[in-house]
N, CA, C and O atoms as a DFTB+ gen file, in Angstrom:
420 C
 N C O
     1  1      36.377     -74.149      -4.380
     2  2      35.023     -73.686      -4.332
     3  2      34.814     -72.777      -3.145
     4  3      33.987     -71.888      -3.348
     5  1      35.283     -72.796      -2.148
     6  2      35.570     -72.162      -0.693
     7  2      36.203     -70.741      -1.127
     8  3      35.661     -69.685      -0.802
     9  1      37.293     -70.792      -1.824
    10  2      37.315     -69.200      -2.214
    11  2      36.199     -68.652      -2.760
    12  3      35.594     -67.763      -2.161
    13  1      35.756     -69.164      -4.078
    14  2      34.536     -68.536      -4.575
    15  2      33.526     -68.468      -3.876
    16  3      32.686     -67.773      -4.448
    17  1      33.075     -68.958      -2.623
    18  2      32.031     -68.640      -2.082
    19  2      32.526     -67.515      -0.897
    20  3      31.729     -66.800      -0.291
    21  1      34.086     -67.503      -0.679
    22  2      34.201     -66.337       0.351
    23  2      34.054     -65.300      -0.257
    24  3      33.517     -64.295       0.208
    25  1      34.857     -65.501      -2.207
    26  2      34.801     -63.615      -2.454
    27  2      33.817     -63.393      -3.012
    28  3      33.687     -62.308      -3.580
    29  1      32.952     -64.206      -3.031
    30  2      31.304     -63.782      -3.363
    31  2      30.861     -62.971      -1.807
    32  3      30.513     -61.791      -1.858
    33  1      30.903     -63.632      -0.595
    34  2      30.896     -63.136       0.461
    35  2      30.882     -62.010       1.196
    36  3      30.224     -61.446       2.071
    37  1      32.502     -61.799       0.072
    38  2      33.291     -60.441       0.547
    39  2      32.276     -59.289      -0.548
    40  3      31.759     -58.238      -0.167
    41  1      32.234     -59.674      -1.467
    42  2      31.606     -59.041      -2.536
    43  2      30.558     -58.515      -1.983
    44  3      30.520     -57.284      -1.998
    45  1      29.803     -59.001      -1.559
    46  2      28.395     -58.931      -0.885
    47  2      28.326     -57.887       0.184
    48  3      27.797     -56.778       0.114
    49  1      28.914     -58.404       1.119
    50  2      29.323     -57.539       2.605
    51  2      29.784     -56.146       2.155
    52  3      29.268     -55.132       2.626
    53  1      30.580     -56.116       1.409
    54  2      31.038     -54.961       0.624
    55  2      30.236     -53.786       0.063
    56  3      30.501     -52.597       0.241
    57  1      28.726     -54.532      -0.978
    58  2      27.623     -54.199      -1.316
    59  2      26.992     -53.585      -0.613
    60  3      26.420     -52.565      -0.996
    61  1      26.905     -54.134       0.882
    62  2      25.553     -54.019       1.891
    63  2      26.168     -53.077       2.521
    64  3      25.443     -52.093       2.669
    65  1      27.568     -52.930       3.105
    66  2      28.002     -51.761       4.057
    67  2      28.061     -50.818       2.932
    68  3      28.114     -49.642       3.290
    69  1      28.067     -51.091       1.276
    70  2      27.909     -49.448       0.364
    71  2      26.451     -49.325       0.298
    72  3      25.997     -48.183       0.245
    73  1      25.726     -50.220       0.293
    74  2      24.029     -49.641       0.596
    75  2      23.157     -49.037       1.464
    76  3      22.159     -48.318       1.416
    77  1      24.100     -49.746       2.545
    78  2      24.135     -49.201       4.044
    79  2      24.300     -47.735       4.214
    80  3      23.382     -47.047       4.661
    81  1      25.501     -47.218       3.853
    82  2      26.034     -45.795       4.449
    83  2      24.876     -45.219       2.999
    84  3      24.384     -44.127       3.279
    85  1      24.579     -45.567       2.103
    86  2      23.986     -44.456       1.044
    87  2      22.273     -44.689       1.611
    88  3      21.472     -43.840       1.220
    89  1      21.879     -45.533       2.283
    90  2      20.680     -45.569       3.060
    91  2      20.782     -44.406       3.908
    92  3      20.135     -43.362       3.824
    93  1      21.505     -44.663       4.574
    94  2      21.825     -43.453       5.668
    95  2      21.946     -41.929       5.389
    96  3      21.494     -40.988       6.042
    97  1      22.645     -41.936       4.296
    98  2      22.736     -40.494       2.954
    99  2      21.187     -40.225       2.995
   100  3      20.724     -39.127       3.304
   101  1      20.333     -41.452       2.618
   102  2      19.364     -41.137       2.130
   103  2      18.086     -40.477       3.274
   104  3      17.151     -39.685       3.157
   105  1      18.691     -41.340       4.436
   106  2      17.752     -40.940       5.655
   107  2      18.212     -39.350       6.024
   108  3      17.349     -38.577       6.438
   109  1      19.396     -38.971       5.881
   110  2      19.720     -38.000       6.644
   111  2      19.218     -36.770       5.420
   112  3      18.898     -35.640       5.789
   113  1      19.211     -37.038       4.444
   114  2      18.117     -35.813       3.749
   115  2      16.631     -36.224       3.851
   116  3      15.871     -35.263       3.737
   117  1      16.185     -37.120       3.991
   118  2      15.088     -37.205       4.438
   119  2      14.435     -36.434       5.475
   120  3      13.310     -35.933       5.468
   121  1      15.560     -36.421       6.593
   122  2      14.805     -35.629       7.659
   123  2      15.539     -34.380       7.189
   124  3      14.633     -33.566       7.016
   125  1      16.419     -33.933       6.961
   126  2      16.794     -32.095       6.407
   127  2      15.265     -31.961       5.722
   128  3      14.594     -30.956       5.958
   129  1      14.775     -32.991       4.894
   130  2      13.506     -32.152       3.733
   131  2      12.496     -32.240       4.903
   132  3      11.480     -31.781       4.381
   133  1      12.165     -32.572       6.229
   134  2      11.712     -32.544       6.518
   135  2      11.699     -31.410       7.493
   136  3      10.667     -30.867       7.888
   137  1      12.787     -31.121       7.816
   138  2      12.613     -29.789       8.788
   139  2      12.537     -28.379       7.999
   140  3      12.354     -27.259       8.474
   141  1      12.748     -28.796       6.547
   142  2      12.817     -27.740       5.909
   143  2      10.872     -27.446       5.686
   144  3      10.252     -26.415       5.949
   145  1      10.327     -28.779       5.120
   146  2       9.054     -28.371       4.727
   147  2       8.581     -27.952       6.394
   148  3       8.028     -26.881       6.643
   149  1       8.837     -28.775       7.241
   150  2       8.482     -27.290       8.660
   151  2       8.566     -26.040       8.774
   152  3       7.750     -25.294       9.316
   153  1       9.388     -25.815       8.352
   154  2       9.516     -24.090       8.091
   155  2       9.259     -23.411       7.107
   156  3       9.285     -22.181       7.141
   157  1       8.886     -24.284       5.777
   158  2       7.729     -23.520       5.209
   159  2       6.525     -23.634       5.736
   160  3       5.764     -22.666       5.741
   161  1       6.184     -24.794       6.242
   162  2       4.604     -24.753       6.631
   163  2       4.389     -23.750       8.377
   164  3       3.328     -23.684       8.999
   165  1       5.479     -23.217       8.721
   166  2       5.267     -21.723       9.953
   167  2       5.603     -20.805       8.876
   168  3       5.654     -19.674       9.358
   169  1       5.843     -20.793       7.696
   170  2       6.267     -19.747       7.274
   171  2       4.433     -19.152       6.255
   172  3       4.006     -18.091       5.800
   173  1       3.952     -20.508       6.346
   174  2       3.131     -19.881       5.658
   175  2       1.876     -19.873       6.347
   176  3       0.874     -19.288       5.936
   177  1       1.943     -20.434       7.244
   178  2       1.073     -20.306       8.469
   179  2       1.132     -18.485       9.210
   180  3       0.163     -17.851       9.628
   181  1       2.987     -17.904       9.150
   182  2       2.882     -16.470       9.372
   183  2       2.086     -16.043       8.379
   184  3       1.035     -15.531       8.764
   185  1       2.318     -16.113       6.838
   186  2       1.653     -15.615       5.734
   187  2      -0.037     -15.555       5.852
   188  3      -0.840     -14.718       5.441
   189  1      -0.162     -16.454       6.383
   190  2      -2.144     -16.646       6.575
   191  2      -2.309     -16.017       7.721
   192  3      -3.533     -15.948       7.610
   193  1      -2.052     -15.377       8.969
   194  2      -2.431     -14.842       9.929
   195  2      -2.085     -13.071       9.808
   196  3      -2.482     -12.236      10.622
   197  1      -1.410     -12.841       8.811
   198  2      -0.495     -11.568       8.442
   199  2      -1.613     -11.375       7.208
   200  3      -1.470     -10.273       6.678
   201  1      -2.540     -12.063       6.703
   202  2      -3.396     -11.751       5.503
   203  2      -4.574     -11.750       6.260
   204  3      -5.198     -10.691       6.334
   205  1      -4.981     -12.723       6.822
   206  2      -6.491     -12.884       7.102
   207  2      -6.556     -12.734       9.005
   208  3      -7.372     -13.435       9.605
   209  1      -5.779     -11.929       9.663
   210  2      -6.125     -11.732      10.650
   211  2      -7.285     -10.720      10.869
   212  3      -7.176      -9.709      10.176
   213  1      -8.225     -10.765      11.572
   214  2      -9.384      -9.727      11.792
   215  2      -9.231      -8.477      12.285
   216  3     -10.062      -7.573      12.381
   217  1      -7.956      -8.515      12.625
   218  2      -7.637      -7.170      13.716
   219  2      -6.900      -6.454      13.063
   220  3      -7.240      -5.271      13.081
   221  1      -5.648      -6.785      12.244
   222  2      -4.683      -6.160      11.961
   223  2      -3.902      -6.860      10.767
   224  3      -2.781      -6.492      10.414
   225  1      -4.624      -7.934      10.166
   226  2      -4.793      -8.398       8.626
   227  2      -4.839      -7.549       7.393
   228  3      -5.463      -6.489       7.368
   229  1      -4.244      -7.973       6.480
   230  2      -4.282      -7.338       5.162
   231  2      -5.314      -6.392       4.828
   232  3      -5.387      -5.208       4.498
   233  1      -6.442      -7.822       5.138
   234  2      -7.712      -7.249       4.798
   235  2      -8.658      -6.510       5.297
   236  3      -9.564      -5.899       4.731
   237  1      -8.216      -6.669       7.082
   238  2      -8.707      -5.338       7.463
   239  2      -8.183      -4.317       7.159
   240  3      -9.065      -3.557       6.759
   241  1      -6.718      -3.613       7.100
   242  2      -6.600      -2.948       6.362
   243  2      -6.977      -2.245       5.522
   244  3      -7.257      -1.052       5.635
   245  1      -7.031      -2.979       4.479
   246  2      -7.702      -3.135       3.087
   247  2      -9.031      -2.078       3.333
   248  3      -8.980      -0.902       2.971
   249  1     -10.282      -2.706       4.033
   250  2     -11.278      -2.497       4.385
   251  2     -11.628      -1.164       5.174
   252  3     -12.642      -0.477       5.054
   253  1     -10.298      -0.929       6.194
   254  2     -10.352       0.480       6.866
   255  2     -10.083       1.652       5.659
   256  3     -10.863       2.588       5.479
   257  1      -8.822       1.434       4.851
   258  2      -8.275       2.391       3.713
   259  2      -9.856       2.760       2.699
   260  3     -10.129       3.865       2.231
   261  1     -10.779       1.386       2.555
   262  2     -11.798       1.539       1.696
   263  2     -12.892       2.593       2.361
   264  3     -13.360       3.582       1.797
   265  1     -13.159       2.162       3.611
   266  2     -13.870       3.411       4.221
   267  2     -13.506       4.894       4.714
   268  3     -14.260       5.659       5.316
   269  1     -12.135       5.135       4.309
   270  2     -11.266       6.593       4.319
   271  2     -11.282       6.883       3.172
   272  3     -11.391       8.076       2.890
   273  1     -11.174       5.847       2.069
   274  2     -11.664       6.685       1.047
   275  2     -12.770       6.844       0.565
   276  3     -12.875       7.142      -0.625
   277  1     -13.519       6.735       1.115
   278  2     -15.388       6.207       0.482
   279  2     -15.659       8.258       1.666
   280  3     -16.590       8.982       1.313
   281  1     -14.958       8.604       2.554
   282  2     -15.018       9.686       3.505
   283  2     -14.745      10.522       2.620
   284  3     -15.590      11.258       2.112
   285  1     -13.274      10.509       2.264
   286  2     -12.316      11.488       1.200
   287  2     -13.477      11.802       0.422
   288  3     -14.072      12.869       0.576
   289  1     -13.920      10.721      -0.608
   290  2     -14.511      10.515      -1.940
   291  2     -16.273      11.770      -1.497
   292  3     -16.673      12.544      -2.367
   293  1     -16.854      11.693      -0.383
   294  2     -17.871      12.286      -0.091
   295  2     -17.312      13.825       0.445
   296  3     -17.851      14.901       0.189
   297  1     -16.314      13.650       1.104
   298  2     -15.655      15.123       1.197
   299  2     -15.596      15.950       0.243
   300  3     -16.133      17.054       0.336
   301  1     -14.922      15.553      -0.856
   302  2     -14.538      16.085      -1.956
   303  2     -15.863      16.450      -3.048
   304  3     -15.919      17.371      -3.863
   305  1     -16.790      15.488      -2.781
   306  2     -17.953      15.649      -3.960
   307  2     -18.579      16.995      -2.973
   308  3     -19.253      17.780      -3.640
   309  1     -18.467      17.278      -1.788
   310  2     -19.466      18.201      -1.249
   311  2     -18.748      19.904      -1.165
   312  3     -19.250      21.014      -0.991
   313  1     -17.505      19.464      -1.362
   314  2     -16.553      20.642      -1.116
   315  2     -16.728      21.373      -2.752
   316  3     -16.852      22.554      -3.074
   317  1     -16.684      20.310      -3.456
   318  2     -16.731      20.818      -5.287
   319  2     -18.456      21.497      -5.468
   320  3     -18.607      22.334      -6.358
   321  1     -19.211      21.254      -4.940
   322  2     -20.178      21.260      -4.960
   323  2     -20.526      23.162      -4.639
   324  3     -21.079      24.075      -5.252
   325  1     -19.651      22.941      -3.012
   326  2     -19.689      24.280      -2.260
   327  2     -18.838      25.421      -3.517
   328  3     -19.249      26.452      -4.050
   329  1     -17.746      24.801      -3.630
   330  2     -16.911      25.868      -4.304
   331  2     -17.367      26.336      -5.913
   332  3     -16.871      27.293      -6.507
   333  1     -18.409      25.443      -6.447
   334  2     -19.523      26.035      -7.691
   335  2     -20.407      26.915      -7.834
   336  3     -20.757      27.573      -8.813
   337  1     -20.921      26.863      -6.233
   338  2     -21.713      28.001      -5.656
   339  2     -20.900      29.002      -5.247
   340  3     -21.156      29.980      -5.950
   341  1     -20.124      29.230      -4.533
   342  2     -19.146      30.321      -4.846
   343  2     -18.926      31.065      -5.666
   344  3     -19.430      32.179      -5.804
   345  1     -18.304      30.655      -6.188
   346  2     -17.974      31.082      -7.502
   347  2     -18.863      31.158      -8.780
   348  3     -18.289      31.606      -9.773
   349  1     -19.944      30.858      -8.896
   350  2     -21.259      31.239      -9.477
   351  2     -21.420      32.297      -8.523
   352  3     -20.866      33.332      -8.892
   353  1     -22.005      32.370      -7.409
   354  2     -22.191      33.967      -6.198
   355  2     -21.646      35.235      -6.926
   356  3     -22.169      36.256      -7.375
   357  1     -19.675      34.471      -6.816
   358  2     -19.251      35.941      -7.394
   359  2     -19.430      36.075      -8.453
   360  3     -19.927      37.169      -8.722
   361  1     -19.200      35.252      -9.498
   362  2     -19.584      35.842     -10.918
   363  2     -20.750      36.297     -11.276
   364  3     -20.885      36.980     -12.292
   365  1     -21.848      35.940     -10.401
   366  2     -22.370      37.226     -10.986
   367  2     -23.088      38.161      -9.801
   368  3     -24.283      38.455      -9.783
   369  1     -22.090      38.558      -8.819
   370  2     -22.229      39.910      -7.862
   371  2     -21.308      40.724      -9.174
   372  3     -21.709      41.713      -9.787
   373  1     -19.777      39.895      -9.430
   374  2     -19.231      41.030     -10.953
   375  2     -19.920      41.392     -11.751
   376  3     -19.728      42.576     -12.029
   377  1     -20.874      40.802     -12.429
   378  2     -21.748      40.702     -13.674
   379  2     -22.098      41.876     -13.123
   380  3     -21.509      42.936     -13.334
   381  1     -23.078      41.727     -12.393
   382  2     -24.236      42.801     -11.732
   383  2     -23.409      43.819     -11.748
   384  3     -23.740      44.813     -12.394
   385  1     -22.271      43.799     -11.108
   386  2     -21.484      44.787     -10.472
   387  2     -21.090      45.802     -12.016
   388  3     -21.071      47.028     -11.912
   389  1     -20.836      45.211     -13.200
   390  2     -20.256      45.592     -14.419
   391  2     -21.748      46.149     -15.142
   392  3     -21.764      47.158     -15.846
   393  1     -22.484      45.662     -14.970
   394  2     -24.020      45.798     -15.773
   395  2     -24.252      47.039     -14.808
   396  3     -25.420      47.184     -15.169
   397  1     -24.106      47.910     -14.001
   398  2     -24.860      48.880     -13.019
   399  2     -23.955      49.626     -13.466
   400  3     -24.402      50.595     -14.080
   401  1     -22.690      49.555     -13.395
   402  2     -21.972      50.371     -13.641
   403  2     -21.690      50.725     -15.525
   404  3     -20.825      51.543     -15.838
   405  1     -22.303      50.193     -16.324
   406  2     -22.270      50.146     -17.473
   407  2     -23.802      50.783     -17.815
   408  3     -23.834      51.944     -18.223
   409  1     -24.565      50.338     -17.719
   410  2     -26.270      50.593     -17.937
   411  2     -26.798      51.552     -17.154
   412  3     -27.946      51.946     -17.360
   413  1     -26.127      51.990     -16.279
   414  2     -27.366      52.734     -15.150
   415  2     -26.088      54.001     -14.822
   416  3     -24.896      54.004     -14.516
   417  1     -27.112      54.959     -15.086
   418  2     -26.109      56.278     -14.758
   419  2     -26.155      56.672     -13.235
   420  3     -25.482      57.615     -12.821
């Protein structure tokens, strides 16, 4: 009966030092997943200060480009504006110019 209760024993001890080292397996990715989710959470902590910084953020950005073009956009409507009158002016200083010289001796 003394054997069977040693190689139950042995059996056991055997068990616990293989549960043992795969505990340890288990701790030592435990902390890898843990230094890893650290460096996503600075990684996305860069991501939120690189988007929503006030100074030099996405969205200021964003916001400066919107008021260069809102400039452009009024440039351009006043320049098209100028260059209609122009060019209405000359067409008809030609007109005139073709009608005097056609009609009037």
């Amino acid at each position: 009966m003394s054997n069977i209760d040693d190689s139950h024993v042995l059996v056991l001890k055997s068990s616990i030092l293989e549960l043992s080292s795969k505990i340890e397996v288990m701790a030592n990715s435990v902390d890898n997943l843990a230094s890893k989710v650290e460096e996503v959470a600075e990684d996305v902590s860069k991501i939120k200060e690189a988007v929503y910084n006030p100074d030099t953020g996405l969205y200021a950005r964003l916001a400066a480009q919107d008021a260069r073009i809102t400039i452009l956009e009024q440039w351009k409507a006043s320049t098209s504006k100028l260059t209609w009158v122009i060019v209405s002016v000359v067409a008809g200083l030609v007109l005139n110019q073709m009608w005097d010289k056609m009609f009037i001796p």
